[in-house]
C-alpha positions as CSV (number, residue, x, y, z in Angstrom):
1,X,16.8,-104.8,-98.2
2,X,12.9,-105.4,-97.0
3,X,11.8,-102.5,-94.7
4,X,8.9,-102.9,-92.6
5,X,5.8,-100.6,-93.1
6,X,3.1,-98.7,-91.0
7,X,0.0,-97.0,-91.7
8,X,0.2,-93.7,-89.7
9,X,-2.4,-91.7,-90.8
10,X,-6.2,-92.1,-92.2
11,X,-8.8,-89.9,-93.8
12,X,-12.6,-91.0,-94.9
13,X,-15.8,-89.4,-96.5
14,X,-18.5,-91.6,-96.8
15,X,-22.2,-91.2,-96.8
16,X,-22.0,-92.5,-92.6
17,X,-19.2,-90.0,-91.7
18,X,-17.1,-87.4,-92.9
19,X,-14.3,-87.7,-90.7
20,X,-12.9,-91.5,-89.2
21,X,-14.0,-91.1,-85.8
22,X,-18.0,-90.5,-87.2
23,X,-16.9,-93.1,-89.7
24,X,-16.0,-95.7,-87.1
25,X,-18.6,-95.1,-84.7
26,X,-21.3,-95.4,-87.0
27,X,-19.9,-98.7,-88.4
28,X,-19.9,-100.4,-84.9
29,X,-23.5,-99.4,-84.1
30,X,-24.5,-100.9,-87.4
31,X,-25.4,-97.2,-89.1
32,X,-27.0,-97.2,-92.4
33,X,-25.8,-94.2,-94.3
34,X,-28.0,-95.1,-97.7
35,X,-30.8,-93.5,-98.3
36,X,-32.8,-91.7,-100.8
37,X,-31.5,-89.5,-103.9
38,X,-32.7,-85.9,-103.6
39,X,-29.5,-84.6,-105.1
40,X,-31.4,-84.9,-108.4
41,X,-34.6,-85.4,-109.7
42,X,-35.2,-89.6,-110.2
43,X,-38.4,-90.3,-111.2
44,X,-37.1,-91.7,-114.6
45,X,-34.4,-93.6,-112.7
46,X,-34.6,-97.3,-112.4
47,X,-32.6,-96.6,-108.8
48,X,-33.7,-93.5,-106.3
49,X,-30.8,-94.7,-103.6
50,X,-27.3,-94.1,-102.9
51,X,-25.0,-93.5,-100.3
52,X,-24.3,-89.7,-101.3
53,X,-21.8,-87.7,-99.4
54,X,-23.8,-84.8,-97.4
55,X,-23.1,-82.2,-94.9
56,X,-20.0,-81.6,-96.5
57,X,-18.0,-78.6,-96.6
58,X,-14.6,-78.6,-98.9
59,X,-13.5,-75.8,-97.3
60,X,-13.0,-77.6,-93.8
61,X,-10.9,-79.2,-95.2
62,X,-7.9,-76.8,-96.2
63,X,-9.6,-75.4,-99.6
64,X,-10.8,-72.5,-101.0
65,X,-13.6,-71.5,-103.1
66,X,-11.5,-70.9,-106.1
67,X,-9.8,-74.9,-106.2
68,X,-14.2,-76.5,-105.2
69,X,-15.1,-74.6,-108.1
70,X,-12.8,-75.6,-110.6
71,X,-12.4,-79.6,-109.8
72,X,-14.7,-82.5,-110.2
73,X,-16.1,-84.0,-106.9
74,X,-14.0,-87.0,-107.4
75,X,-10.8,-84.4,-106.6
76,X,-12.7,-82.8,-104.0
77,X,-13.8,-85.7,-102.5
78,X,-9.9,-87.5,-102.4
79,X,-8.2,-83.8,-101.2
80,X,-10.7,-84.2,-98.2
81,X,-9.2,-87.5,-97.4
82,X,-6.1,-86.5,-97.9
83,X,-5.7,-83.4,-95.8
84,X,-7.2,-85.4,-93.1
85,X,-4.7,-88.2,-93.4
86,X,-1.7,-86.2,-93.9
87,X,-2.9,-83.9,-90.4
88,X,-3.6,-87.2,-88.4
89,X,0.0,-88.2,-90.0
90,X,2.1,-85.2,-88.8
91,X,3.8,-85.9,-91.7
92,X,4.9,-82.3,-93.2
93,X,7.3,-82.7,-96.5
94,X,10.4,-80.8,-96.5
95,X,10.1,-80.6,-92.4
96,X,10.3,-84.2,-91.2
97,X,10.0,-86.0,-94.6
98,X,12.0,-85.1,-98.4
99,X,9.6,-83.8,-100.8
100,X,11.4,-86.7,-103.3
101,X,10.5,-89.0,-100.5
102,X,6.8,-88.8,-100.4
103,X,4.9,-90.6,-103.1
104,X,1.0,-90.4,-104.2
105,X,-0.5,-93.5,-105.1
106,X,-4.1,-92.4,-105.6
107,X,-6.8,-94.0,-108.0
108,X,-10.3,-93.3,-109.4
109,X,-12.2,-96.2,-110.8
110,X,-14.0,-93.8,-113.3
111,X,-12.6,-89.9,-112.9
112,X,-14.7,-86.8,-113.6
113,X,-17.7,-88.7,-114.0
114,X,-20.3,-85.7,-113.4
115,X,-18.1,-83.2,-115.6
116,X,-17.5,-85.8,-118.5
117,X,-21.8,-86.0,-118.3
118,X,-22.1,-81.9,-118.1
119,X,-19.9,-81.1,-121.0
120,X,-21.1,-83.8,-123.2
121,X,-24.7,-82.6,-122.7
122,X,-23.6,-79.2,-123.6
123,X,-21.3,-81.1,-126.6
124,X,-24.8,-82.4,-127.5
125,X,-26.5,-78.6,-127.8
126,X,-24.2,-77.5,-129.7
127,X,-21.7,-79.6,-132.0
128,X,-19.3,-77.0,-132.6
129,X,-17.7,-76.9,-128.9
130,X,-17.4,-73.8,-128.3
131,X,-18.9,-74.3,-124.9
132,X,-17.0,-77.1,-123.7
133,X,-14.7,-75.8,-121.1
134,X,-11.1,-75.6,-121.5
135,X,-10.7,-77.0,-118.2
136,X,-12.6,-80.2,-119.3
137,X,-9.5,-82.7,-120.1
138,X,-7.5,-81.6,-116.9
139,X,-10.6,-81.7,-114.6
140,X,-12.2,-85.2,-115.7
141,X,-8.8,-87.1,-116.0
142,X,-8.7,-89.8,-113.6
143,X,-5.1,-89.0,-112.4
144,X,-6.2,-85.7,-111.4
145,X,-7.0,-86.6,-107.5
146,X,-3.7,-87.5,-107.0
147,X,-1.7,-84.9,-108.8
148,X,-3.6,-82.4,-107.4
149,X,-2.7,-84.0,-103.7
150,X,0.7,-84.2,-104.9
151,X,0.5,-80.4,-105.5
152,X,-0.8,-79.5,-102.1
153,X,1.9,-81.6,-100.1
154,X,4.7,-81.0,-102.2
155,X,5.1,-85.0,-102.9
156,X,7.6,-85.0,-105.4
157,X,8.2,-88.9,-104.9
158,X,6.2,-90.5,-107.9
159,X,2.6,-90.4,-108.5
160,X,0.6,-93.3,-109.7
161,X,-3.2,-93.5,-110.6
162,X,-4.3,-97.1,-110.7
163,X,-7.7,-97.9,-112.1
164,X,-9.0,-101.0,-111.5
165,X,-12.9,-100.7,-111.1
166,X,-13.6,-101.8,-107.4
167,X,-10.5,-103.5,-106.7
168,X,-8.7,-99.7,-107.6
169,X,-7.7,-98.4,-103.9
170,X,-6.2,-101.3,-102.6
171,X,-4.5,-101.8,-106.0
172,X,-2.8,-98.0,-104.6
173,X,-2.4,-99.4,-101.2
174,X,-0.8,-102.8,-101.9
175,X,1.4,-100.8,-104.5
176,X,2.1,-98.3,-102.2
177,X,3.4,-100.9,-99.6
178,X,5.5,-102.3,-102.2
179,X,7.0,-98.7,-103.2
180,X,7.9,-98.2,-99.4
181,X,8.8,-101.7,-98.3
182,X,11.7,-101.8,-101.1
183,X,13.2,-98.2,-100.6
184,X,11.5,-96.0,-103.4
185,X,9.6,-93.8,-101.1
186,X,9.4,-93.2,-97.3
187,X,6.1,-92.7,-96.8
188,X,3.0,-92.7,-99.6
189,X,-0.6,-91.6,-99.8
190,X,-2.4,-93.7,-100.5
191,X,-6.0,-94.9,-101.6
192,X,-8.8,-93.4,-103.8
193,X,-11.6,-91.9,-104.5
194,X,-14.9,-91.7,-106.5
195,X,-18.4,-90.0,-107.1
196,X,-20.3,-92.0,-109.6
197,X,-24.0,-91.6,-108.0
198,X,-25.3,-89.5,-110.9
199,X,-28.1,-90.4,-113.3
200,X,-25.6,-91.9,-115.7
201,X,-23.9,-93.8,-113.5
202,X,-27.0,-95.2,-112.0
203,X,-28.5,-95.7,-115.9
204,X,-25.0,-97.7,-116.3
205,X,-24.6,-99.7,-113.7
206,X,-28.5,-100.6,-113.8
207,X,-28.9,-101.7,-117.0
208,X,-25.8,-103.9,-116.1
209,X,-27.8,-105.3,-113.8
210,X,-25.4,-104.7,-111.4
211,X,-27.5,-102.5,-108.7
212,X,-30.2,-103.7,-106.4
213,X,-34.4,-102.4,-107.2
214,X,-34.9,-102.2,-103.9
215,X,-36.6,-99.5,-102.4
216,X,-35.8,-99.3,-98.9
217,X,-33.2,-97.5,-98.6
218,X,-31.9,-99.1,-95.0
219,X,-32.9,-102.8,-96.4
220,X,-30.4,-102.9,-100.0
221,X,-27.0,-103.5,-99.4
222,X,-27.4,-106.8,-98.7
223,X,-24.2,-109.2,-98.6
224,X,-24.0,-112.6,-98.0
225,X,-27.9,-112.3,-97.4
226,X,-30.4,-114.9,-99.8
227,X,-32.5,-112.0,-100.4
228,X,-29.7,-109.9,-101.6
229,X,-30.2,-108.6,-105.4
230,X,-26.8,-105.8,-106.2
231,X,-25.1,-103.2,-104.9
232,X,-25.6,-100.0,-104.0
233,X,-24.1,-97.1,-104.7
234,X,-22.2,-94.8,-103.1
235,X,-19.6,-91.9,-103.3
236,X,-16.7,-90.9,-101.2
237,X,-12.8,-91.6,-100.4
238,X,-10.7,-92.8,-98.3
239,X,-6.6,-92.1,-97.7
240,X,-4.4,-94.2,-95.6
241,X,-0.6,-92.8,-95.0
242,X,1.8,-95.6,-95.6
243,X,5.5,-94.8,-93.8
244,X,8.5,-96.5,-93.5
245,X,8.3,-98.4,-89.7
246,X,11.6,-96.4,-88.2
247,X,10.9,-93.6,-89.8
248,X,7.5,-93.5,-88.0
249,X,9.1,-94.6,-84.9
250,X,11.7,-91.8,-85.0
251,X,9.5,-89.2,-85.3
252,X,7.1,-90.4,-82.6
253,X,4.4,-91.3,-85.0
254,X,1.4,-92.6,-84.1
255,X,1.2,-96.3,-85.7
256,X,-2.3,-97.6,-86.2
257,X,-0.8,-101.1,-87.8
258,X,1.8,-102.3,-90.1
259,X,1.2,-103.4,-93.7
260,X,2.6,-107.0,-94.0
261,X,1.1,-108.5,-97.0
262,X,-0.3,-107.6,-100.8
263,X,-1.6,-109.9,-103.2
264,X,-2.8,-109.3,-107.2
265,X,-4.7,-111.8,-109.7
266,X,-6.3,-111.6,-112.5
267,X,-9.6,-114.0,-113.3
268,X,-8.9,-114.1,-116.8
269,X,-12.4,-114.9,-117.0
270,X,-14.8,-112.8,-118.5
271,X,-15.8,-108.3,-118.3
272,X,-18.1,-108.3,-115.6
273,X,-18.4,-111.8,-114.0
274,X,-15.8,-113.4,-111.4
275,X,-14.2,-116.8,-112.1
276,X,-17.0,-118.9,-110.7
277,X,-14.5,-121.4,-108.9
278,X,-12.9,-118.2,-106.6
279,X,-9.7,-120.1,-107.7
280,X,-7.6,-116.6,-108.8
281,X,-9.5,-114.4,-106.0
282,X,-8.3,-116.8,-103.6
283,X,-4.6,-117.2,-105.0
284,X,-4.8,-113.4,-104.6
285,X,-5.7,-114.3,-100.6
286,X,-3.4,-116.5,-99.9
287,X,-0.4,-114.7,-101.6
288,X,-1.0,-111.9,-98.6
289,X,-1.3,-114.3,-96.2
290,X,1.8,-115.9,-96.9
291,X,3.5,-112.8,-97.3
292,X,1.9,-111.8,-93.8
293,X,3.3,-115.1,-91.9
294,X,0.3,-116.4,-91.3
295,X,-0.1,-119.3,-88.5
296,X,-3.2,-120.9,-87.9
297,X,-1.9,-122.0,-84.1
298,X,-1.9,-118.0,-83.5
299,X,-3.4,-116.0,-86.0
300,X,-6.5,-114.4,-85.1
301,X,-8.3,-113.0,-88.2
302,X,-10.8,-110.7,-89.5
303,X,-11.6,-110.0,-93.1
304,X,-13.0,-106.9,-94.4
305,X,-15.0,-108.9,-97.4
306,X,-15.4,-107.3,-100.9
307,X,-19.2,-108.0,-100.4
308,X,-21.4,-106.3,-102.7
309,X,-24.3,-108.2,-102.4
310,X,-24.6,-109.3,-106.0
311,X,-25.5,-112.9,-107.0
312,X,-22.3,-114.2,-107.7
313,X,-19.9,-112.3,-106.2
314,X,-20.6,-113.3,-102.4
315,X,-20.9,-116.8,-103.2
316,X,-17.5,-116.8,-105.4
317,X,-16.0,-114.9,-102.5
318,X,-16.5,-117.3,-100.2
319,X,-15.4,-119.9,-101.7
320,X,-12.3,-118.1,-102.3
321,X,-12.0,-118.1,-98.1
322,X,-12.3,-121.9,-98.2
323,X,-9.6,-122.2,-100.9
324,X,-7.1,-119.9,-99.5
325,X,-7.9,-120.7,-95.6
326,X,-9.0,-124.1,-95.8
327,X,-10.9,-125.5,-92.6
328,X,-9.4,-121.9,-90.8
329,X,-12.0,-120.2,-93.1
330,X,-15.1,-120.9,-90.3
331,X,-12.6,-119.5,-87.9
332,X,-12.3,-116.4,-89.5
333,X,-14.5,-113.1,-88.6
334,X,-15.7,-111.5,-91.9
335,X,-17.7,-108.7,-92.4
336,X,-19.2,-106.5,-95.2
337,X,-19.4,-103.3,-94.6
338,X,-20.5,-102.1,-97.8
339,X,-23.9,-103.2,-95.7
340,X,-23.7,-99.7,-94.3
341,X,-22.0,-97.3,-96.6
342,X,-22.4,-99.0,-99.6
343,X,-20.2,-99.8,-103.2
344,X,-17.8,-96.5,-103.2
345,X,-16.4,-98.1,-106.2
346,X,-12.8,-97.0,-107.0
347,X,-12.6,-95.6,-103.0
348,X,-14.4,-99.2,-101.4
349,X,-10.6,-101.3,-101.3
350,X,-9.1,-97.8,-98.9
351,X,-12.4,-97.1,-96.8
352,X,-12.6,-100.7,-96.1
353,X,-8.8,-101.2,-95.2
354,X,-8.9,-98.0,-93.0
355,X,-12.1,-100.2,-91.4
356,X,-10.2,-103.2,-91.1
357,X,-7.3,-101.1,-89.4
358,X,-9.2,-99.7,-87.4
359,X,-11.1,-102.8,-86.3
360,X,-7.3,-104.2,-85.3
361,X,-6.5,-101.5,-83.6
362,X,-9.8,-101.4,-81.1
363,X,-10.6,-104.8,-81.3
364,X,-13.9,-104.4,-82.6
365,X,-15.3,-106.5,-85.2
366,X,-17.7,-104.0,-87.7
367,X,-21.2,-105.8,-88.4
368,X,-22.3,-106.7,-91.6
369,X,-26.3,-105.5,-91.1
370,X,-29.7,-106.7,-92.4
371,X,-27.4,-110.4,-92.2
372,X,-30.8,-112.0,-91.0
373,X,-31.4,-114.9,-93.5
374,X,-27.9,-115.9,-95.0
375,X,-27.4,-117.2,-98.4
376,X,-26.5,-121.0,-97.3
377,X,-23.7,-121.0,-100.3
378,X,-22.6,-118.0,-97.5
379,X,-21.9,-120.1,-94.5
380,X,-18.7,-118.7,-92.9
381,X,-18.8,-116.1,-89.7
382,X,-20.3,-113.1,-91.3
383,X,-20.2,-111.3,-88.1
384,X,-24.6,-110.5,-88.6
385,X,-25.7,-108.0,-87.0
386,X,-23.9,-106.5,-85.1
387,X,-20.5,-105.7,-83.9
388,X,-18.5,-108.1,-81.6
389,X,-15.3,-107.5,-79.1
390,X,-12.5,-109.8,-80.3
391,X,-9.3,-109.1,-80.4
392,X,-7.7,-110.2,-83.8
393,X,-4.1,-109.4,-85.0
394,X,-4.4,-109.8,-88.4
395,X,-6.5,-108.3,-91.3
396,X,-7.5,-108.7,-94.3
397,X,-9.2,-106.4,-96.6
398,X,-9.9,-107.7,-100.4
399,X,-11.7,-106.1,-103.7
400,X,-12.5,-107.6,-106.8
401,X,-13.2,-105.8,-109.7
402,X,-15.0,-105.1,-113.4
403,X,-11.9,-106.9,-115.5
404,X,-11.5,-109.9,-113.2
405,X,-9.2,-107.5,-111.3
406,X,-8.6,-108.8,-107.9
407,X,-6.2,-107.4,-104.8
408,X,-5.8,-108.1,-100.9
409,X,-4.0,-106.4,-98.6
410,X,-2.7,-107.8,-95.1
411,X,-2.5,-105.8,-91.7
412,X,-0.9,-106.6,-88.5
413,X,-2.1,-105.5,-85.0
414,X,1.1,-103.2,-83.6
């Protein structure tokens, strides 16, 4: 028996909020939360930008001084999301939900990135590894966010950690919907979480050619734009609580939208590149929409695009549109938001379906920003600019990542 799902609870850190109601209202007035590194020094950095997570404080957010001080930011980062999710939830295991019940489906498209880079530099000073802490292994491992959110609710229901570079979170989301739709768990938290701005990451991913040189800060993140030249990027997470429909219902829970639709590809293509065509990433598109019941006669839709901003990817993705929607594609309202708060990597798929959420449920369209000379291989509704009143009543939010890894998951308005 298929069961119906809702998303009842959300939770976001991101360098243009640290909570969802900052988080929202600085994506409809078109924020730019990228700016310059001072975290660290970067004069010998090919990149000085990022979205980095500021004004934070862990322990707002249910933990002490002993847990911050022990766990990678990645953990940190992902409990924050998750105690805010499970609060806006109500959910409480053992109380109105079976500790067996509640699943974790929480990724990381790297892990402990800054401890893996501390203890190998201190690896590299001395050989012998006597320094390398014995909380290394359990503090860098990329399941760690999630069993340590498992720990904190009591979810005793299974606990997954996908990793599948940017397409990670809704990877855990469309799984997550999948766990709950077919009976193996009541409710799930889900989503992921990430903080890869450090001078290796940035060395990495630059020398990949992957990140944008620009310098201004509030004129990178380009998508869909012709000037665009990378990604930037950024750290954070993002927690969505998936719940079985009448179970919500029964408990007077408040539903922001019901999950109707997951699709999963592969390109098969090649490490780093998509499949030039946007054949499997829009096979991966239309397998949510057909799970979502989508009619063109009634259907009004917004897409929360993958849209780094890198050469290939934003003309591949929008071909993908074409494929999967056909002439409904120029009917569509797509944005990027990744404009404003940047590539969050493993977290971007769950802080851009908690955006695309979000924009069902107000019937607000986010902006994609700095839209203001479009790639002409980028010739769908991009939504420049800035935000528009429409209201849609079904979503899209899609990721594609390093592996040819590619997911979308569907939302309808409630």
């Amino acid at each position: 028996m298929e069961r119906k799902v809702a998303v009842t609870g959300l939770g976001v850190l991101s360098c243009i909020g640290n909570d969802v109601s900052t988080f929202w209202n600085n994506l409809i007035n078109g924020v730019c939360g990228i700016d310059y590194i001072t975290e660290y020094p970067t004069e010998n950095l090919a990149v000085k930008i990022g979205g980095m997570v500021r004004n934070f404080n862990p322990e707002d957010y249910g933990m002490d001084k002993p847990f911050i001080r022990k766990q990678d930011p990645f953990t940190v980062f992902a409990m924050a999301s998750a105690w805010q999710a499970m609060k806006d939830s109500g959910l409480v295991s053992g109380e109105n939900i079976a500790p067996e019940r509640l699943a974790t489906y929480v990724g990381s498209g790297i892990g402990g990135f800054q401890t893996i880079q501390r203890e190998v530099e201190k690896f590299t000073e001395d050989p012998s590894g006597k320094w390398i802490s014995p909380n290394f292994v359990p503090t860098m491992i990329s399941d760690m966010a999630g069993g340590q959110i498992a720990i904190k609710f009591d979810a005793r229901g299974s606990c997954i950690d996908i990793v599948t570079a940017c397409a990670t979170s809704t990877h855990s989301i469309g799984e997550a919907y999948r766990a709950v739709r077919y009976g193996f768990a009541d409710a799930v938290i889900a989503g992921g979480s990430d903080h890869c701005t450090i001078p290796i990451g940035i060395a990495g991913f630059a020398n990949a050619k992957a990140l944008t040189r620009a310098e201004d800060p509030k004129y990178a993140s380009l998508p869909f734009n012709r000037n665009r030249g990378g990604f930037v990027m950024a750290d954070g997470s993002a927690i969505l609580i998936l719940e079985e429909y009448e179970h919500a219902v029964a408990r007077g829970a408040h539903i922001y939208a019901e999950v109707v639709g997951y699709g999963s590809t592969c390109d098969a293509y090649h490490a780093t590149a998509p499949r030039p065509d946007g054949s499997t990433q829009a096979e991966c598109i239309r397998i949510a929409l057909e799970q979502a019941g989508f009619d063109p006669s009634s259907d009004k839709v917004y897409i929360n695009a993958h849209g780094t901003g890198t050469l290939l990817n934003d003309v591949t993705e929008t071909k993908a549109y074409k494929l999967a929607f056909g002439d409904f594609a120029g009917k569509c309202h797509i944005s990027s938001t990744k404009s404003m708060h940047g590539h969050m990597f493993g977290a971007a798929g769950a802080i851009e379906a908690a955006a695309t959420v979000l924009a069902l449920q107000e019937g607000i369209i986010p902006p994609t920003i700095n839209l203001d000379d479009p790639d002409p291989e980028c010739d769908l509704d991009y939504t420049p600019n800035k935000a528009l009143k429409c209201d849609v009543n079904l979503g899209l939010s899609d990721s594609f990542g390093f592996g040819g890894h590619n997911a979308c998951v569907a939302f309808r308005k409630v």
